[in-house]
C-alpha positions in Angstrom: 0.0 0.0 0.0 1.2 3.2 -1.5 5.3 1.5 -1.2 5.0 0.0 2.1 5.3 -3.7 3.2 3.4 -6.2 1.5 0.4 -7.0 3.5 -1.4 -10.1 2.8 -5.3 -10.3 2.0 -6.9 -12.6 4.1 -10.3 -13.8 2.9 -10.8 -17.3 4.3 -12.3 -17.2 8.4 -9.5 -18.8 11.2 -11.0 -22.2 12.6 -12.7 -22.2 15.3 -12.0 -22.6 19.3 -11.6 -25.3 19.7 -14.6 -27.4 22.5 -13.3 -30.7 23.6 -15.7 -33.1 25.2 -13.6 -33.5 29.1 -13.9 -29.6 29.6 -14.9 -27.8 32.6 -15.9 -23.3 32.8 -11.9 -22.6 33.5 -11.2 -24.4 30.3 -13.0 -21.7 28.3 -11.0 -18.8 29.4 -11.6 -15.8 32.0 -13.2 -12.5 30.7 -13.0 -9.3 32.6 -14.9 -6.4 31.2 -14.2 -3.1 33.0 -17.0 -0.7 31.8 -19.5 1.3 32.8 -20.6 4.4 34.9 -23.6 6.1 35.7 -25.9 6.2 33.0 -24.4 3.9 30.9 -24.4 0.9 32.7 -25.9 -0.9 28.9 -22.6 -1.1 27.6 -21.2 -3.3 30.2 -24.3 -5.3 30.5 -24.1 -5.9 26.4 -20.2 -6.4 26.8 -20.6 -9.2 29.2 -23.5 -10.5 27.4 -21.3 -10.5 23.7 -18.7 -12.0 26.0 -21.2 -15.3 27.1 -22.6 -15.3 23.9 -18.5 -15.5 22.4 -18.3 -19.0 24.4 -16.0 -17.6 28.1 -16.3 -20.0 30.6 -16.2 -17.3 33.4 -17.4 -13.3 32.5 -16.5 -10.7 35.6 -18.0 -7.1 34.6 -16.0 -4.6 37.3 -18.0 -2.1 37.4 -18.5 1.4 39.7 -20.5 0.1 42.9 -23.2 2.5 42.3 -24.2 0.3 39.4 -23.1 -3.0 40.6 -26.8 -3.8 41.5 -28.4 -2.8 38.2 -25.5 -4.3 36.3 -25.9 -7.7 38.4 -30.1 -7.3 37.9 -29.9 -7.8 33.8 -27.9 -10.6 33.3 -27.4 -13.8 35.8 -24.6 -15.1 33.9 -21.9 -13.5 34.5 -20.1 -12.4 37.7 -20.2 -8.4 38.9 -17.4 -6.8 41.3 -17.8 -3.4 42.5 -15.2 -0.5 42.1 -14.4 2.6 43.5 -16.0 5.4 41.6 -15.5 9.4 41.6 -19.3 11.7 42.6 -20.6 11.2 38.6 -20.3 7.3 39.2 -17.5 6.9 37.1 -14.4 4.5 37.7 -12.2 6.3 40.0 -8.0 6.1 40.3 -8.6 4.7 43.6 -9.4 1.5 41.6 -6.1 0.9 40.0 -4.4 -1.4 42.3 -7.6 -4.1 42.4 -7.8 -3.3 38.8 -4.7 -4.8 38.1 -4.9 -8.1 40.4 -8.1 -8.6 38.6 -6.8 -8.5 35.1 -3.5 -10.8 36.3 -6.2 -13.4 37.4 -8.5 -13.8 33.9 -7.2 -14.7 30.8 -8.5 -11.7 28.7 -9.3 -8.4 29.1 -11.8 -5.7 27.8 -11.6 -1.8 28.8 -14.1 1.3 27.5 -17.6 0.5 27.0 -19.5 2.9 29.0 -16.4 4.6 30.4 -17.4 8.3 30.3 -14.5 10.5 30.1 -12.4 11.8 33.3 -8.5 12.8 34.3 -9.0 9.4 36.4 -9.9 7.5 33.6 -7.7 8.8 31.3 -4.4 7.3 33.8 -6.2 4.3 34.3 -6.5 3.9 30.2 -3.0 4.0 30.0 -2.1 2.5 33.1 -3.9 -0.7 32.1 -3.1 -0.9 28.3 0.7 -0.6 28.9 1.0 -2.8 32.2 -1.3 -5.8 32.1 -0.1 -9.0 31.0 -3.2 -10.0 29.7 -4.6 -9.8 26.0 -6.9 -6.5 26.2 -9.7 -5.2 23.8 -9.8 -1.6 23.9 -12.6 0.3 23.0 -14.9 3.3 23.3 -13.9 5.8 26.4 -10.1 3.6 26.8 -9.2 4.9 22.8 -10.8 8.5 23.6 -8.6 8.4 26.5 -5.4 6.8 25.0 -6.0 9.3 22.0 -5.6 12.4 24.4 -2.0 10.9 24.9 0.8 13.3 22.7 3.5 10.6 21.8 1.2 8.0 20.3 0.0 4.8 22.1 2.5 3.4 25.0 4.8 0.2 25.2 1.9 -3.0 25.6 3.2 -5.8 27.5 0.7 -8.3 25.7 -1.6 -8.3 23.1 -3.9 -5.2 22.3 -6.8 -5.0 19.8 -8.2 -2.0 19.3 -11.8 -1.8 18.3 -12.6 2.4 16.7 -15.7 3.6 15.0 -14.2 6.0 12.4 -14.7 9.2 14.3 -12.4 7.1 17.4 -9.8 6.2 14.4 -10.3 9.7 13.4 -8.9 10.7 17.1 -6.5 8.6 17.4 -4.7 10.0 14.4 -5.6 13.5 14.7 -7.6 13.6 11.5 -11.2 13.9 11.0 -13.7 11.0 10.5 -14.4 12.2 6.6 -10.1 11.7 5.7 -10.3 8.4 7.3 -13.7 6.8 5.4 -11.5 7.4 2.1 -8.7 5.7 3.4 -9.9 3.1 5.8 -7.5 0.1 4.8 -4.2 1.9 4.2 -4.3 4.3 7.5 -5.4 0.9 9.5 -2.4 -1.2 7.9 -0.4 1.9 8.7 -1.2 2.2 12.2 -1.5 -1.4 12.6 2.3 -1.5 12.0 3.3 1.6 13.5 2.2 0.6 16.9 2.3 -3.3 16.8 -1.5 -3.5 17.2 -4.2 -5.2 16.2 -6.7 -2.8 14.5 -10.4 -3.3 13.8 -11.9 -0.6 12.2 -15.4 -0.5 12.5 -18.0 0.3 10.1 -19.8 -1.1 6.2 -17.1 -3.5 5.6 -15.0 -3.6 8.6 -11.0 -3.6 8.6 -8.9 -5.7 10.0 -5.2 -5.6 10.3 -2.4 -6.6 12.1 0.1 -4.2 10.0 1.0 -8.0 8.3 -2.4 -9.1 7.2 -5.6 -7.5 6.4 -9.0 -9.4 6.3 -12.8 -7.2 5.3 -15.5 -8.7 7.1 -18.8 -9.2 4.6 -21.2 -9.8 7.1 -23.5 -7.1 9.3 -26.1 -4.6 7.8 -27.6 -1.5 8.6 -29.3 -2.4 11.2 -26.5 -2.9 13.5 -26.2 1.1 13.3 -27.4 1.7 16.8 -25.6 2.5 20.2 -24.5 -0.8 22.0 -23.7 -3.4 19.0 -20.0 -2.0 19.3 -20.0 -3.0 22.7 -21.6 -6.6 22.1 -18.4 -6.8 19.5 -16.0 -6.2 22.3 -17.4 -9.1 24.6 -17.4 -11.3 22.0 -13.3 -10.3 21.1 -12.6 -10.8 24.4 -14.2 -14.0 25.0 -12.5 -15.8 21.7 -9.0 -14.2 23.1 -10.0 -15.9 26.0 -10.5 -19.6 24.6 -6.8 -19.2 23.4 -7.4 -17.5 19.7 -4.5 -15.2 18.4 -6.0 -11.5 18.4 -6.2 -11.0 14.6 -8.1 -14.1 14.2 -9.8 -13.6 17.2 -10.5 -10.0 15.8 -11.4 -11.3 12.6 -13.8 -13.7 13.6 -15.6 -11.7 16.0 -16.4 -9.5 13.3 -18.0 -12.1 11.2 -20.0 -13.6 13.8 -21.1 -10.2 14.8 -22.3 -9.8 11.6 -23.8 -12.7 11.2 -25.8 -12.7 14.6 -26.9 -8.9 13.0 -28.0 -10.3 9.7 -30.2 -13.1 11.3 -31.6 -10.9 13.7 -32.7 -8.5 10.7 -34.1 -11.2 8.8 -36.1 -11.8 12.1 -37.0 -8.3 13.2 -36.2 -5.9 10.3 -33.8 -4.0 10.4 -35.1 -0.7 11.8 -36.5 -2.6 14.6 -33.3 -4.5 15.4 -31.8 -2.7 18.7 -27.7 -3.8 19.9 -29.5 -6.4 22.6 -31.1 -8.6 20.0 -27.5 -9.3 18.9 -26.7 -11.7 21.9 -29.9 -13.3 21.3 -29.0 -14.3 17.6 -25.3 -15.1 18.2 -26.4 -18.5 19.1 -27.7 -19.1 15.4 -24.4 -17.8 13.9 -22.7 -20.3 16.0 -24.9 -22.8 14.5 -24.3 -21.7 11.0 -20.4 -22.1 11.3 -20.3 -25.3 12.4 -23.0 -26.4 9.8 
């Protein structure tokens, strides 16, 4: 692309995890989401639910304690841990230390969905992305943060996959959201290899890139347009990391099964009528369909 490494075109899906018969909940992997705040509590809810949904054994959604209750009320599945939060029920700093004996005991990591935006949060963004020694998706609120950052994204320890919407990507490069539509694959690839990430650029045909390889999802539709499918997307990332998938593949299939849950739960509901929590609902289907 425009004189810079080959990058191979990927256009076949990565096998899937792999479910042996003598298994137990620890065998598929530990998830920890760490999302929400006042008012947004959804995202982690949809998180932990795309998580479930992805196959983890074990989901834990830390969370500020002033949600904990709501956040524990929508979903019985999954496991909730309160955190300390600042007076607009966001994540405070004071979290940091639990924060980071919760990520070394799971096996994958998500950060962002429902953040908010706060000084706090911003140190805990970075904090988290360059110190844990866990696989992390960052999303939402942890890119907005990480963008804010003047030297480009910190030294990981472990694998980081990034999940933008265009206007995120936008931020992250200090460009607008119109300059990045035009030139979605080449500024992933680009960053991708500039920072040792993996990239998923959200959006109609989805990017994803290691800086190496580069794979287009074909599924999803319009009706995935609607606040919370992202967040479903990062739950279900985290929870194929989880059962041992590299990230691109992990990245990559997400995004087709994503899609896939979207398109069947369009061809059920319409798509003006779907909303982001039919898309749990439906992954069970696409499941179905890749292993037909």
């Amino acid at each position: 692309m425009n004189g810079e490494s080959p990058v191979t075109r990927i256009d076949h899906l990565p096998p899937l995890p792999d479910r042996g018969l003598d298994t137990h909940k620890g065998t598929f992997g530990r998830v920890l989401i760490i999302g929400g705040s006042r008012g947004m509590s959804g995202a982690a809810v949809l998180a932990g639910q795309g998580a479930l949904r992805g196959g983890a054994g074990l989901v834990f959604l830390a969370v500020p304690e002033s949600i904990q209750n709501v956040v524990s009320s929508l979903e019985a599945s999954y496991l909730s841990i309160a955190l300390p939060e600042d007076d607009q029920g966001r994540v405070s700093s004071a979290a940091a230390g639990k924060l980071d004996e919760l990520v070394q005991a799971n096996t994958a990591a998500a950060i962002g969905p429902g953040w908010g935006r706060s000084d706090d949060l911003g140190r805990l963004a970075v904090q988290l992305y360059s110190t844990a020694e866990r696989p992390m998706v960052v999303d939402a609120d942890a890119i907005n943060a990480l963008a804010q950052l003047s030297g480009g994204l910190p030294e990981a320890t472990a694998p980081r996959i990034l999940t933008p919407h265009p206007g995120e990507f936008a931020r992250l490069l200090s460009s607008d959201t119109a300059d990045v539509q035009t030139h979605r694959e080449e500024y992933a690839v680009r960053y991708a290899q500039t920072h040792g990430v993996v990239l998923l650029l959200k959006g109609h045909h989805t990017v994803i890139t290691d800086g190496q390889r580069i794979a287009v999802n074909s599924t999803g539709n319009n009706g995935m347009s609607t606040g919370g499918s992202g967040d479903v997307l990062t739950g279900l990332i985290t929870a194929l990391v989880a059962q041992g998938m590299p990230a691109f593949e992990a990245a990559q299939l997400g995004a087709h099964l994503h899609g896939l849950a979207g398109d069947l739960a369009a061809d059920a509901l319409s798509e003006p009528g779907m909303i982001a929590s039919d898309l749990p609902s439906f992954l069970p289907q696409a499941w179905k369909r890749m292993n037909g």
